[in-house]
MDAnalysis code that builds the backbone (N, CA, C; Angstrom):
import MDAnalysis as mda
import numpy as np

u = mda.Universe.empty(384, n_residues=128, atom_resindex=np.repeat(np.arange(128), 3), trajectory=True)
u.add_TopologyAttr("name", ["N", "CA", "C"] * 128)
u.add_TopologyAttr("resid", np.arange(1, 129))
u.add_TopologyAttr("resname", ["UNK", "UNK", "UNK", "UNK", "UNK", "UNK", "UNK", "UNK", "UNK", "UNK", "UNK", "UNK", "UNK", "UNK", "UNK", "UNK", "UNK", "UNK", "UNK", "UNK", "UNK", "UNK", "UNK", "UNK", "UNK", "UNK", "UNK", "UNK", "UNK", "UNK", "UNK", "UNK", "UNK", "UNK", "UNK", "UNK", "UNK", "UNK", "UNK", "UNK", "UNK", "UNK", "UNK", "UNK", "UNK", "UNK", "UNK", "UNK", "UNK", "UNK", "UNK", "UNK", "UNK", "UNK", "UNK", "UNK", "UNK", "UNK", "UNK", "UNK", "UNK", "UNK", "UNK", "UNK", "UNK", "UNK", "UNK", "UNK", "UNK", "UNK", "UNK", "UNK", "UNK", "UNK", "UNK", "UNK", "UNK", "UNK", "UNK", "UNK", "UNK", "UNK", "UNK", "UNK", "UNK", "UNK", "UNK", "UNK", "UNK", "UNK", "UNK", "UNK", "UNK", "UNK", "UNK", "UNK", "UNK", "UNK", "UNK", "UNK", "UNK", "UNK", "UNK", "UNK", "UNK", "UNK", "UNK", "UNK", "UNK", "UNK", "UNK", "UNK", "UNK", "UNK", "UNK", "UNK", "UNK", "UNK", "UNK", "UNK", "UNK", "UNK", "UNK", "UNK", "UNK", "UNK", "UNK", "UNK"])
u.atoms.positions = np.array([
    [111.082, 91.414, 92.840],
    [111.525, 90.457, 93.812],
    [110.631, 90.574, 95.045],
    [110.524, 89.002, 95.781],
    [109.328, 89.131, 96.722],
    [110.087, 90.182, 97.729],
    [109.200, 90.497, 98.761],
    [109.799, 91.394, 99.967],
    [109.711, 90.115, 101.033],
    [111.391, 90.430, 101.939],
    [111.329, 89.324, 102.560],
    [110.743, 89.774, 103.793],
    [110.229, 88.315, 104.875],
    [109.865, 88.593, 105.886],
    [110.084, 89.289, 107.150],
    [109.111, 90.173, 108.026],
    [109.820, 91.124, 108.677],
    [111.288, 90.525, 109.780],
    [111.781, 91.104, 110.187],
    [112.214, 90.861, 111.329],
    [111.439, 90.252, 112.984],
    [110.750, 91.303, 112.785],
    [109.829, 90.518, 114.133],
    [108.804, 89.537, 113.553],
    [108.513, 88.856, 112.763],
    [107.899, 87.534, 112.400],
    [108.807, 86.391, 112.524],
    [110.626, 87.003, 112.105],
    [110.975, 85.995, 111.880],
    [111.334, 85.762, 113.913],
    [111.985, 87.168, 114.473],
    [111.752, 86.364, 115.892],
    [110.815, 85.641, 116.784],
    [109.256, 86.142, 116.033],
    [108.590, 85.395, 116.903],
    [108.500, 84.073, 116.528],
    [108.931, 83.600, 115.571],
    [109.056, 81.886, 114.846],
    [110.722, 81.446, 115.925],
    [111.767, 82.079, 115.246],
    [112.545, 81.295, 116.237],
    [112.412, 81.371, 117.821],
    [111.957, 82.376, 118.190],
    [111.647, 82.356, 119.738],
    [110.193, 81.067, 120.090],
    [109.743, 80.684, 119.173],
    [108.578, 79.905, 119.574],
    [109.299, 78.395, 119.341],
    [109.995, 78.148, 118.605],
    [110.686, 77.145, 117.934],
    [111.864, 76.876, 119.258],
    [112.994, 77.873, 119.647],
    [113.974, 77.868, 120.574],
    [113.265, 77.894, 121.777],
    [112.594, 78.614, 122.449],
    [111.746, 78.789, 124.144],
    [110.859, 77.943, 124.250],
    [109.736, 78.287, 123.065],
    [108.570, 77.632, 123.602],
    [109.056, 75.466, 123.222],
    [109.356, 75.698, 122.471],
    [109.531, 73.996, 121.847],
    [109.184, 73.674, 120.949],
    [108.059, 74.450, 120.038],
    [107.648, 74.322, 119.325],
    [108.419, 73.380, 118.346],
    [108.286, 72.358, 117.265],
    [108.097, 71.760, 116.113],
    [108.157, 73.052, 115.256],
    [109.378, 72.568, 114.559],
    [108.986, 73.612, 112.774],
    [108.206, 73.348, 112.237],
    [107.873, 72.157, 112.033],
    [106.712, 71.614, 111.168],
    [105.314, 72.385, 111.675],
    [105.286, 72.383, 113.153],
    [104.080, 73.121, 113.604],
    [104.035, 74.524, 113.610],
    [105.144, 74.959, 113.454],
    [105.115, 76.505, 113.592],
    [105.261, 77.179, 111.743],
    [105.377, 76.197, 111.147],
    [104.992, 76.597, 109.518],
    [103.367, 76.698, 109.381],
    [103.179, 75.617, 109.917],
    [101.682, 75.722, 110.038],
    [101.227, 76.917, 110.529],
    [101.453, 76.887, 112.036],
    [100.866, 78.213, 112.882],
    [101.449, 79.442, 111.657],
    [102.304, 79.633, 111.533],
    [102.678, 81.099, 111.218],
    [102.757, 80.992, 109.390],
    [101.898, 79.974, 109.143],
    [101.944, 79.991, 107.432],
    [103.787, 80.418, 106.657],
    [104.484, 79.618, 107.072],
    [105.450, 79.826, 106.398],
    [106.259, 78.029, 105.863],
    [107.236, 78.178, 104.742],
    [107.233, 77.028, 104.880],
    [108.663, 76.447, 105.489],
    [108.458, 75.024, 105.776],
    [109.385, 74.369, 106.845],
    [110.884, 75.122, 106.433],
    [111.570, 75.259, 105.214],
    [112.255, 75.326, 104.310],
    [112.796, 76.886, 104.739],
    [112.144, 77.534, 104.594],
    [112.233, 78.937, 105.037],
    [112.381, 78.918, 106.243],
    [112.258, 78.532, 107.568],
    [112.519, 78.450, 108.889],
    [113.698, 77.559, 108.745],
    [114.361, 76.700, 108.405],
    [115.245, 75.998, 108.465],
    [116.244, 76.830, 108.072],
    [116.254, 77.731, 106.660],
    [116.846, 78.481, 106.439],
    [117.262, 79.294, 107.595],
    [116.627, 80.276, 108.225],
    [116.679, 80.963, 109.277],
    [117.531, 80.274, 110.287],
    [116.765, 79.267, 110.970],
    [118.205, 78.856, 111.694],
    [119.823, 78.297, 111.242],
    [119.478, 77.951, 110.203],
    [120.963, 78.184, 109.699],
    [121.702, 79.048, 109.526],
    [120.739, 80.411, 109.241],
    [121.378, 81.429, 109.414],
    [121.911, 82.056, 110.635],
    [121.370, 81.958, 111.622],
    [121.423, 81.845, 113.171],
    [122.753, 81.553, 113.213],
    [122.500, 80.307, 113.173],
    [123.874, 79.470, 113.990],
    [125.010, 79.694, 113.096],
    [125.269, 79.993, 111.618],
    [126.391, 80.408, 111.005],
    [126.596, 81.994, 111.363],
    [125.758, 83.209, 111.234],
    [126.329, 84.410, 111.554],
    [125.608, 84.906, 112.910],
    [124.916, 84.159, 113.487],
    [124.368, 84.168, 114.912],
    [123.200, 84.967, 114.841],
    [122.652, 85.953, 113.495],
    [121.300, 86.560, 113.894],
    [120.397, 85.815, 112.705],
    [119.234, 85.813, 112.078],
    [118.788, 85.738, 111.203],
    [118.030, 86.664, 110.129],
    [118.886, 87.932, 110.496],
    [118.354, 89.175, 109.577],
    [118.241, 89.036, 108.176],
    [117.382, 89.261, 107.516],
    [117.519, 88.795, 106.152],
    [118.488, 89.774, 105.208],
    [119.027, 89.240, 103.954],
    [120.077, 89.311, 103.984],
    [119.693, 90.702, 102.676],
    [120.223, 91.258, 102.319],
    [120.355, 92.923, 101.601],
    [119.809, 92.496, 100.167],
    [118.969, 93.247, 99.584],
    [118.934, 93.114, 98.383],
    [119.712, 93.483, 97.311],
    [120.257, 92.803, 96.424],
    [121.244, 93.271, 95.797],
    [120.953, 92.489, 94.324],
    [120.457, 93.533, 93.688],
    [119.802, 93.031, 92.125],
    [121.309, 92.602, 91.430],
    [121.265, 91.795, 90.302],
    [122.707, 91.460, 89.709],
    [122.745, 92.564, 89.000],
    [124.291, 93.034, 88.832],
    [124.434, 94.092, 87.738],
    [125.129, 93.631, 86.831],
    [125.205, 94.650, 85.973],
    [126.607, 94.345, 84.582],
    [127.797, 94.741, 85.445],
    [128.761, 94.259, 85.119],
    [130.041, 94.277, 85.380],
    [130.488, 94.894, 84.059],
    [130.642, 96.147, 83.866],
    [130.654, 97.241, 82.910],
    [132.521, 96.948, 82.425],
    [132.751, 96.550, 80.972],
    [133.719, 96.256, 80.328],
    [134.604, 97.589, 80.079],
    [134.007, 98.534, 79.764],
    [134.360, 100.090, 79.263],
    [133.849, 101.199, 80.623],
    [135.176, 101.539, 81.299],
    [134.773, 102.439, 82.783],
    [135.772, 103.871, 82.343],
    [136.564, 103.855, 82.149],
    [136.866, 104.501, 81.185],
    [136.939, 105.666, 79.682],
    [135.956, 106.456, 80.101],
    [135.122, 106.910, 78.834],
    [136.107, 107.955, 77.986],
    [136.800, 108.869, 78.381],
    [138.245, 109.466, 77.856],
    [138.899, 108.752, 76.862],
    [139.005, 107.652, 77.520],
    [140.218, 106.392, 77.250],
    [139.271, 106.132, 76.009],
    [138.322, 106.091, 76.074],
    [137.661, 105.109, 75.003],
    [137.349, 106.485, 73.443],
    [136.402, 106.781, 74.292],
    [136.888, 108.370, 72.847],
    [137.767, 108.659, 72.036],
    [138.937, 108.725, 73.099],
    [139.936, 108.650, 72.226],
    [140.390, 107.616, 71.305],
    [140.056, 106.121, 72.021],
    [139.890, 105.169, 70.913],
    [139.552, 105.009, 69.818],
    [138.210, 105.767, 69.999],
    [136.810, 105.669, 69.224],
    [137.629, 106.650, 67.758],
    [137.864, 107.873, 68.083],
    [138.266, 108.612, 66.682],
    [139.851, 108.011, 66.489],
    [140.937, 107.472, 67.181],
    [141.436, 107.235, 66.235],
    [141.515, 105.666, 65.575],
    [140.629, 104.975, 66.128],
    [140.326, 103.809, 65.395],
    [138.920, 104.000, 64.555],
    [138.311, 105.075, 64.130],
    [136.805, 105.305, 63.981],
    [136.479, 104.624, 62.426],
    [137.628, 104.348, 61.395],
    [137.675, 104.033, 60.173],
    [137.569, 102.490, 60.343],
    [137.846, 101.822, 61.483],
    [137.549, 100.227, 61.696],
    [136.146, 100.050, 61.432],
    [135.959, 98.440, 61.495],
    [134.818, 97.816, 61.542],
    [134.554, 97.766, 63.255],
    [133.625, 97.275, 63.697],
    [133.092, 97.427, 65.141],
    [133.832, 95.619, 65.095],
    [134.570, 95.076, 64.838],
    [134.816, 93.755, 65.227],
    [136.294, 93.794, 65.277],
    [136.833, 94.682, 64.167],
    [138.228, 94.995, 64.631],
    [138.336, 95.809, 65.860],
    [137.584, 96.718, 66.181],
    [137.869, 97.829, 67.141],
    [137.581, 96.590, 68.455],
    [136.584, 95.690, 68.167],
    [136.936, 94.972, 69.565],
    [138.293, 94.232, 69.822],
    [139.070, 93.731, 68.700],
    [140.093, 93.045, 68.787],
    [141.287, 94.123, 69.163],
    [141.021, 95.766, 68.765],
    [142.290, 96.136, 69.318],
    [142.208, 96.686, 70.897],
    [140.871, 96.594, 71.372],
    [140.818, 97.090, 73.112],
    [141.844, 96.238, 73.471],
    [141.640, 96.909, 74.851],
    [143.026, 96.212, 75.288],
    [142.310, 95.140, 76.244],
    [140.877, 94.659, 76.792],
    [140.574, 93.781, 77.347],
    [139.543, 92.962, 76.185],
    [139.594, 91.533, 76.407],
    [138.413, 91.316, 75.572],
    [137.185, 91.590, 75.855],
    [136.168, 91.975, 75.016],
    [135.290, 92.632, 74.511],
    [134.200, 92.169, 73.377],
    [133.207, 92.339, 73.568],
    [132.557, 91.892, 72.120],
    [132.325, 93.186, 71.264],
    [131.774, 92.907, 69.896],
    [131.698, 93.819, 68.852],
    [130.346, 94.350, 69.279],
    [129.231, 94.055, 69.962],
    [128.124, 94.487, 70.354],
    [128.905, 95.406, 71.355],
    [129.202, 95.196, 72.427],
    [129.573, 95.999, 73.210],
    [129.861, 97.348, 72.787],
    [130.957, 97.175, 71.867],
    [131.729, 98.092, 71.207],
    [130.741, 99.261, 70.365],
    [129.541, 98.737, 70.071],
    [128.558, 99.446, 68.997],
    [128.002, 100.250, 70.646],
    [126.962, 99.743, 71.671],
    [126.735, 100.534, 72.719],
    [127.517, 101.447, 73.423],
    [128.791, 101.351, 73.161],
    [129.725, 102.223, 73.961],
    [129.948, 103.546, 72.438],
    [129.969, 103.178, 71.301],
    [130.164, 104.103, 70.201],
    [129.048, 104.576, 70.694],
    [127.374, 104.286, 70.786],
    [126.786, 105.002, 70.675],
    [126.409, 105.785, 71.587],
    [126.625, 105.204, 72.767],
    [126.843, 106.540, 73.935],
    [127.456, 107.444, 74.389],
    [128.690, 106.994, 73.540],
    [129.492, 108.414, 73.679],
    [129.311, 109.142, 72.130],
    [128.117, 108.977, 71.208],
    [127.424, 109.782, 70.308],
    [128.540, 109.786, 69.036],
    [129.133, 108.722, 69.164],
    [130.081, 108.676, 67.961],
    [129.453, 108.112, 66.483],
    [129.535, 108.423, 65.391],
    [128.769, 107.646, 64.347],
    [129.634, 107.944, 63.046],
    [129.507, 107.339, 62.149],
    [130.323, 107.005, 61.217],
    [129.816, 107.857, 59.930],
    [128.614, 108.991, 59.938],
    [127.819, 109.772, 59.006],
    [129.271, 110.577, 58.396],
    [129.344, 111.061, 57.225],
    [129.942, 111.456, 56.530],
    [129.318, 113.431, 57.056],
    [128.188, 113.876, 56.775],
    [127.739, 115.087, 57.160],
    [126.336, 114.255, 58.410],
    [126.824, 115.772, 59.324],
    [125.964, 115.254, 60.197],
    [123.888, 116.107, 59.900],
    [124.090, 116.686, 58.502],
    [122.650, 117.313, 58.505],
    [122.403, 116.536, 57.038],
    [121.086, 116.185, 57.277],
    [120.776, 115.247, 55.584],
    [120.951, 116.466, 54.476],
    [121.025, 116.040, 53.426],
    [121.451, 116.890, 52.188],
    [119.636, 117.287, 51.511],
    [120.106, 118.768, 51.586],
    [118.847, 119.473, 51.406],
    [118.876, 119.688, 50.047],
    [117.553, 119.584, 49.469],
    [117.172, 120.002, 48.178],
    [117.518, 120.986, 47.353],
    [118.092, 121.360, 46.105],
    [118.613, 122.250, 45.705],
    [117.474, 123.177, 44.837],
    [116.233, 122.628, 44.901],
    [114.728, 123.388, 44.611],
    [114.409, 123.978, 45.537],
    [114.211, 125.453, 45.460],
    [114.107, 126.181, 46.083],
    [112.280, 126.173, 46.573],
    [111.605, 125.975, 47.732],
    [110.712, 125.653, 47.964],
    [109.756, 126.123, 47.303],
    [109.328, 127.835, 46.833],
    [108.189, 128.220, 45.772],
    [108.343, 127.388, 44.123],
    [109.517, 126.973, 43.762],
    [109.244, 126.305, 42.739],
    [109.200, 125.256, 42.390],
    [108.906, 124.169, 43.759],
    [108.552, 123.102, 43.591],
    [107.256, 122.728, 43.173],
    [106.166, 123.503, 43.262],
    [104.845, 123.555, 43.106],
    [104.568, 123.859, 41.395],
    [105.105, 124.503, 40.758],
    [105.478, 124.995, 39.498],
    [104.763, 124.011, 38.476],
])
């Protein structure tokens, strides 16, 4: 995301615009910004009275599963479901994707043994 303009650029635009008299149109010019963006600014002005620019705040997920106890415990005693039933029995709706990222972060998996099944040839007589 761009970085917005400083603070003291943006006062010396409305102070040239409010004191001096300046034209927005001329002071986009002078100060390379566009009309649009200064208009902005004073709107911002006159609705919260400064024109500080306003916080960055990236969008987040709004996280369905906050809860992680709660859900564990879900997880083993519903663990014999399909991932589409287990969304239908949460108690908020939910999708079945969801439901697979939350199994897998809390390291739950459906493996019967958790070490692969080792060879019953004993390694010198495989070569034989």
């Amino acid at each position: 995301m761009p970085k917005p303009y400083s603070y003291d650029l943006r006062q010396k635009v409305i102070q040239a615009i409010k004191l001096d008299g300046l034209k927005i149109s001329e002071a986009s010019i002078l100060f390379s910004i566009s009309r649009n963006t200064i208009n902005l600014w004073l709107k911002r002005l006159d609705s919260t009275g400064d024109f500080q620019a306003l916080p960055n705040q990236p969008p987040g997920n709004g996280h369905k599963i906050t809860d992680w106890t709660k859900f564990r415990e879900f997880a083993l005693s519903n663990g014999d479901k399909t991932q589409v039933e287990m969304a239908k029995l949460w108690e908020e709706q939910i999708s079945d994707r969801t439901i697979s990222r939350a199994l897998q972060k809390i390291g739950f998996t459906r493996k019967k043994r958790l070490m692969a099944t080792v060879s019953a040839m004993k390694a010198n007589e495989r070569f034989l």
